[in-house]
N, C-alpha and C positions, 0 to 999 in steps of 0.2 A: 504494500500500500504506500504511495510515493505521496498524495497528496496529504498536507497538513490539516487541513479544513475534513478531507475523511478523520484521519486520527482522532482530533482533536471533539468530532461529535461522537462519533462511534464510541469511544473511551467514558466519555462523561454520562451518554445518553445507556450506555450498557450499568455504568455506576450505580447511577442515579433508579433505574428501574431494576436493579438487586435490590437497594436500600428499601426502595418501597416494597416491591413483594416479599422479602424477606422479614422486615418491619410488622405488614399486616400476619402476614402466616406465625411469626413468632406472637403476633396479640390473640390470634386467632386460637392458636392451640393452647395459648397459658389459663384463655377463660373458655372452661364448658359449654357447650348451648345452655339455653335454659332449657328448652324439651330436654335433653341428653339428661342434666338434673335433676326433674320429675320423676321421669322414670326411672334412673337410679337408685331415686330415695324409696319410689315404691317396688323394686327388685324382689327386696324378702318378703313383702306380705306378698307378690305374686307367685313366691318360688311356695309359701307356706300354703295357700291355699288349694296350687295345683297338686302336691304333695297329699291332703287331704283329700281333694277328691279323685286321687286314682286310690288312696289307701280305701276310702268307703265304698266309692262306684267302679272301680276299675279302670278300665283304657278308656271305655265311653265317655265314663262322664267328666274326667282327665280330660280328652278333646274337649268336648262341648264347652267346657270350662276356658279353654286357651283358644274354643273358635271366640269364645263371650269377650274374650279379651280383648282378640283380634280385631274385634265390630267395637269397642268404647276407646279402646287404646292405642288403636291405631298400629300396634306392636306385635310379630309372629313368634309365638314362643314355641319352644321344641324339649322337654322334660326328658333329663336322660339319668340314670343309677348306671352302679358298676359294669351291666352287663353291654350298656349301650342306650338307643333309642327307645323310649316307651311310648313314639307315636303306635307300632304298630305297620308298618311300611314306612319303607327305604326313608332318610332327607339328604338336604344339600348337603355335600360335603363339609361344608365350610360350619356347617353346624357341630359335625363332628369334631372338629380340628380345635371349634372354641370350647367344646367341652372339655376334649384332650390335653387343654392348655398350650397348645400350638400356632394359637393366631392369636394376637393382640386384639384386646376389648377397646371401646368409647373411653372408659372411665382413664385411659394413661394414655400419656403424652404422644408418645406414637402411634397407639390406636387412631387417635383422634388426626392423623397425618394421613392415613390408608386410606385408598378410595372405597367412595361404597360399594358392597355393604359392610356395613360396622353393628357389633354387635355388644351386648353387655351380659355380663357372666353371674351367677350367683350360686351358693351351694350348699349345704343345708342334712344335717343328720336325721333323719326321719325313726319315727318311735318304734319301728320293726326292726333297727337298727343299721340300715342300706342308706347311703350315701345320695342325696339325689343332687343332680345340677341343672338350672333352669335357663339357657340360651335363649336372650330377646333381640330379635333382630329390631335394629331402628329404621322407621322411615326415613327414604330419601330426603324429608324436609331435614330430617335433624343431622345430616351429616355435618358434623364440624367443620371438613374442607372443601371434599368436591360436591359435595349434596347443593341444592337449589339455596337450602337454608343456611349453609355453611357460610363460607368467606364471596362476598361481594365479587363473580366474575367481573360484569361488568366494571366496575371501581377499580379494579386493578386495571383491565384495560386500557379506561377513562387515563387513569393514573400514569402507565407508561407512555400512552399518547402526548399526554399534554409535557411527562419530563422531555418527552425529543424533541417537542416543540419548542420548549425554552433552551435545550444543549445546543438546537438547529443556531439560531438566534444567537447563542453565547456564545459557538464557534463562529460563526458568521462574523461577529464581533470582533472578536480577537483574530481573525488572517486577514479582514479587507485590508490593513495595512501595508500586512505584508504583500499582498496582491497588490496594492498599489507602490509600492517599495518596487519590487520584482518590474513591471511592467512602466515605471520611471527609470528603471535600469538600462534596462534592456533598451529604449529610446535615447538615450545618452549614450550608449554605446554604439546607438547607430548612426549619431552624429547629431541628432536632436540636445542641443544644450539649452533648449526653454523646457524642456520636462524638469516635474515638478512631481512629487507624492504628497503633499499637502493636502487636506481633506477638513472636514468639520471635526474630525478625531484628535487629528492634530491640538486643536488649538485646547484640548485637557493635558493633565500634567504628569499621565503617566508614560510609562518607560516607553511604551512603544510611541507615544506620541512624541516623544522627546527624540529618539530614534529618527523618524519619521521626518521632524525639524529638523533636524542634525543632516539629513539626507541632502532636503532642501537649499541648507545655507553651505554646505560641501556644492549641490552642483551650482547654486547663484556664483560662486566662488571660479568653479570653475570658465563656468563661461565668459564670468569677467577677463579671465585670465587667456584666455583661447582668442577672444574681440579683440582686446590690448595684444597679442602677439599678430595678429594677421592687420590689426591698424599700424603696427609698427613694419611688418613688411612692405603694405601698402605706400605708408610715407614713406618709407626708405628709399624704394623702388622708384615711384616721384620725386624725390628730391637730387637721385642720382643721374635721372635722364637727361638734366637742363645741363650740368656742367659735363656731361659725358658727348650731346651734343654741342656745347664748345669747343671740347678737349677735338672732335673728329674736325671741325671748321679749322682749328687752330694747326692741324695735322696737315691739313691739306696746304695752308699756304704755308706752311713749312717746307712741303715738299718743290712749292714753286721759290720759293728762295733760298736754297741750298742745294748743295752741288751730290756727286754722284756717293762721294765719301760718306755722308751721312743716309744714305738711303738705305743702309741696314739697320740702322737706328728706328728710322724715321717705320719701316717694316716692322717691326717689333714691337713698336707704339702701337701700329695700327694692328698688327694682333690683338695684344693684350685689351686694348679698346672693343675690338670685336667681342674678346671672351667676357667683355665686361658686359656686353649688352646684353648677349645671349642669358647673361645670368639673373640680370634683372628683367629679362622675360618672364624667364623661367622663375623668379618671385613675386612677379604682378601673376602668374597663370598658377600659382603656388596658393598665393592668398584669395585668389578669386572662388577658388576650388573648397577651401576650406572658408568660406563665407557662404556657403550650401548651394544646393539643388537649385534655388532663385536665381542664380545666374547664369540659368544654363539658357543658350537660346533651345529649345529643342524643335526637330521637325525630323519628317522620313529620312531614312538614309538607309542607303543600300552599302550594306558593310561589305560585299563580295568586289563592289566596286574600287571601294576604299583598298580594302589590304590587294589588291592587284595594283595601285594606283603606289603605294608604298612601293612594294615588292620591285616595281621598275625602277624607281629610284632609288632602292637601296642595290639594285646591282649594278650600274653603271658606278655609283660612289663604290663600291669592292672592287673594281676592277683593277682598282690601284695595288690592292693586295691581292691581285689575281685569285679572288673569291668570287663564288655564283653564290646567287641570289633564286631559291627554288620555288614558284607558289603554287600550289593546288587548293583551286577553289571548288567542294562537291555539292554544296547545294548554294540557292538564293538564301541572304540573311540577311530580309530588311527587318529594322528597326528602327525605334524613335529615339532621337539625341541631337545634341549639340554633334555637328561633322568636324569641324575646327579640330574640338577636344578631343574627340572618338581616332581622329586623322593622328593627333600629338600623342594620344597614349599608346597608339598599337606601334605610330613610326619613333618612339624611344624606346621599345622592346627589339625589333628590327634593326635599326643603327649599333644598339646595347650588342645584339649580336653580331654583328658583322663587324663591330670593334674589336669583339675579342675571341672571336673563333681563329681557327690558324690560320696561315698565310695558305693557300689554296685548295681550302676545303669549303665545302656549300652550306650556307644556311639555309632553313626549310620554315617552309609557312606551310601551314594545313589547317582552313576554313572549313567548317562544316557545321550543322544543326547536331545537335542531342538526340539519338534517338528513342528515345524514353526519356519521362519525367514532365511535370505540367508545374509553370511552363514551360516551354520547348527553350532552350538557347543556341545563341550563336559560339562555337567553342573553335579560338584560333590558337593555335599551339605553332611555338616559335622555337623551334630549336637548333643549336650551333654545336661546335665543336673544339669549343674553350677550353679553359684547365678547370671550367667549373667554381661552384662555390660551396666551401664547408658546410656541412648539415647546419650547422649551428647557427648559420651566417644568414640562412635563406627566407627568411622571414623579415630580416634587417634590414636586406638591400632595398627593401620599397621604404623605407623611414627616411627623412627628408635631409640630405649633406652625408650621407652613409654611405663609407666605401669603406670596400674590403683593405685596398693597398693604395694608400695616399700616394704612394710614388708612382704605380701605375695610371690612378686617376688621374693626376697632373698631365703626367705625359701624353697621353690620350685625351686631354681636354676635359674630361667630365669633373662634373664638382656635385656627384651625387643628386640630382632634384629630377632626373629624365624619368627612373623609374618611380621616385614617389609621384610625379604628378601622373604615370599611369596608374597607378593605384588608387587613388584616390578621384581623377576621372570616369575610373571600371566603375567605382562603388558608390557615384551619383549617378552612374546610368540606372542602377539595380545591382551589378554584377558583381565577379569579384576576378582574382589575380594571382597567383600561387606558382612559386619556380620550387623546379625538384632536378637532380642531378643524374644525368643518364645512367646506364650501368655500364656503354661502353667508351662514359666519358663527355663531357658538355653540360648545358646547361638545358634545360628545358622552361619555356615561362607559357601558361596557359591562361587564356585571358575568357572567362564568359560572362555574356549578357544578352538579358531574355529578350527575346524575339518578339517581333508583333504578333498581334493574337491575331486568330482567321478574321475574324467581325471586324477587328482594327484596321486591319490590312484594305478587305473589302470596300470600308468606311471612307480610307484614304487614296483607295482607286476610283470610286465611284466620282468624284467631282473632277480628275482627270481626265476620264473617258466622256461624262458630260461635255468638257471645253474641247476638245475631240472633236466633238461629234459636231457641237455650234460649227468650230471652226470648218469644218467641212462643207456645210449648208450654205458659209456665208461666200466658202470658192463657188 
């Protein structure tokens, strides 16, 4: 049982409805009926009188005597001596067994616990000197437990009902928080920093609402803190463009008034100026990302187009290291998104590979749909032929300025932000992102995200084929 809110009724509502049936049955059997006590107290004048009239009349009038009873008393008696029954024909066993002393009577504590029928016992030396014993069965009315007249079926019933009604209620109590704990989580974790578990619960002063507050002023905190880190990108980012577009003005006529000796200088500037821009790209497209889903433009995009549309460009740029560039597109994967961002995440996995696969071996693109699973996604799997990246590592490499070998990243230009802004682009589409290490060596990065639904699709061809169709009428 994994669910807390099970436990936590189940446990109390099981409690609670011992306490009660246990309570009544323990009151039930410490006091007698009152029938059960009538008859009781008149036991021996009914054991002396049947006794008398089987001594004067015999069997006969012994019966007549115990049917006389039967009609005023409501009570079936059965008169037995040492040799057994003096009805005269066969009785219920069970008659037998109380005279034998073998079955518990009314009159004690566990009698009074036995389902009916219950009987009460009496016994008695008779003047011929023969031992007689008098077995009164009790009516159903007077059974102590299960009898009509016994312990309140219904009231126990009543009783269990209404405790699960209030356990229902008292667990319900005690997890909505935690439900709403769990489920402020879980939106915070997926990038939502306005969630919030705050409730009407809250605002009393016990533990868990305290808890609950405590939740609240941890995530306000955080998102403080997340706002103030992407407003600091942002200005950063803006404040470096104005003097970075000097610095390139100031390059160029540089270059027209000085001679040939300083134009490796003068190349070098304008590197480092390049690497400088790209970077503050790639921190305005860093912070934009992480200021959410709001700023995505989205619309159709056909992703088989896109990654064929990379895959050419990224082999012409290998050629230099005499690397191919392999795509295999197997099915259509349209989908809705920003093209720009969808274009930048898949082509920084692509570049990523083609940077560091070896000098004349092939990187491989392979687009395709999921074939199971709702919904369906797009799954483009990029893999090279690198020296790979440590287990340990491959989770990391999407984290933002994170590189495995600072001396390699320099060398090669990267400054760690290509792959988080794919990751982080994947996981405003819906999708998500995950590198895993070949066995026979490289890297693998598999990129998915869910594809148009059939009705969506339909929804966004239909007004196509409409202007289509005008435009045709109107040649």
């Amino acid at each position: 049982m994994k669910s807390l809110f099970l436990k936590i009724f189940l446990s109390f509502w099981i409690a609670q409805a011992l306490f009660i049936v246990l309570a009544i049955l323990v009151t039930v059997a410490m006091r007698p009926a009152r029938q059960i006590s009538a008859v009781e107290a008149s036991q021996s004048r009914y054991l002396a009188e049947a006794v008398d009239a089987y001594q004067t009349g015999g069997v006969d009038k012994m019966r007549d005597y115990l049917h006389i009873l039967g009609e005023t008393q409501h009570v079936h008696a059965v008169l037995f001596n040492e040799q057994g029954s003096l009805m005269g024909h066969s009785v219920r066993p069970w008659f037998s067994e109380v005279a034998s002393g073998r079955r518990r009577t009314a009159d004690t504590l566990l009698g009074r616990l036995l389902p009916h029928p219950q009987f009460l016992r009496a016994s008695m030396t008779g003047s011929d000197g023969h031992r007689y014993i008098l077995v009164t069965e009790l009516p159903p009315g007077q059974n102590a437990f299960f009898g009509p007249g016994g312990v309140p079926s219904i009231g126990i019933l009543i009783a269990v009902l209404s405790s699960g009604l209030v356990c229902y209620f008292l667990a319900q109590f005690l997890t909505s928080p935690i439900i709403r704990l769990r489920q402020a989580t879980q939106k915070l974790a997926a990038g939502d920093l306005s969630a919030r578990a705050g409730g009407q619960s809250s605002r009393s002063g016990d533990e868990m609402s305290q808890l609950v507050r405590d939740f609240d002023l941890m995530a306000e905190q955080i998102e403080k803190l997340v706002n103030a880190q992407s407003r600091l990108l942002k200005d950063i980012s803006h404040e470096l463009r104005s003097p970075l577009a000097r610095l390139s003005v100031a390059l160029e006529l540089a270059r027209q008034r000085t001679g040939p000796e300083a134009e490796s200088v003068l190349d070098r500037i304008s590197l480092e100026s390049s690497r400088m821009n790209e970077l503050i790209g790639s921190l305005t497209t860093i912070a934009r990302l992480e200021s959410g889903a709001g700023s995505l433009r989205r619309g159709p995009v056909q992703l088989e187009d896109l990654v064929q549309e990379i895959a050419r460009d990224a082999a012409f740029e290998a050629q230099s290291r005499n690397c191919q560039v392999e795509c295999e597109i197997m099915d259509e994967l349209p989908v809705t998104g920003d093209p720009a961002l969808l274009h930048s995440a898949i082509e920084n996995v692509v570049r990523n590979a083609s940077r560091y696969t070896q000098a004349g071996t092939t990187v491989k693109i392979r687009a395709e749909k999921t074939q199971s699973g709702s919904p369906e996604e797009a799954v483009i799997r990029v893999t090279d032929s690198g020296p790979g990246v440590p287990d340990g590592e491959l989770e990391k490499i999407f984290r933002p300025f994170y590189r495995i070998d600072d001396a390699r990243g320099r060398s090669t230009g990267g400054v760690g932000l290509g792959l988080a802004i794919t990751e982080q682009a994947v996981r405003l589409h819906g999708g998500s992102v995950k590198a895993s290490n070949l066995p026979e060596g490289g890297l693998l990065v598999e990129i998915r995200i869910p594809l148009l639904a059939a009705e969506a699709l339909r929804d966004q061809q239909a007004p196509v084929a409409a202007g289509e169709e005008s435009a045709v009428e109107e040649a």
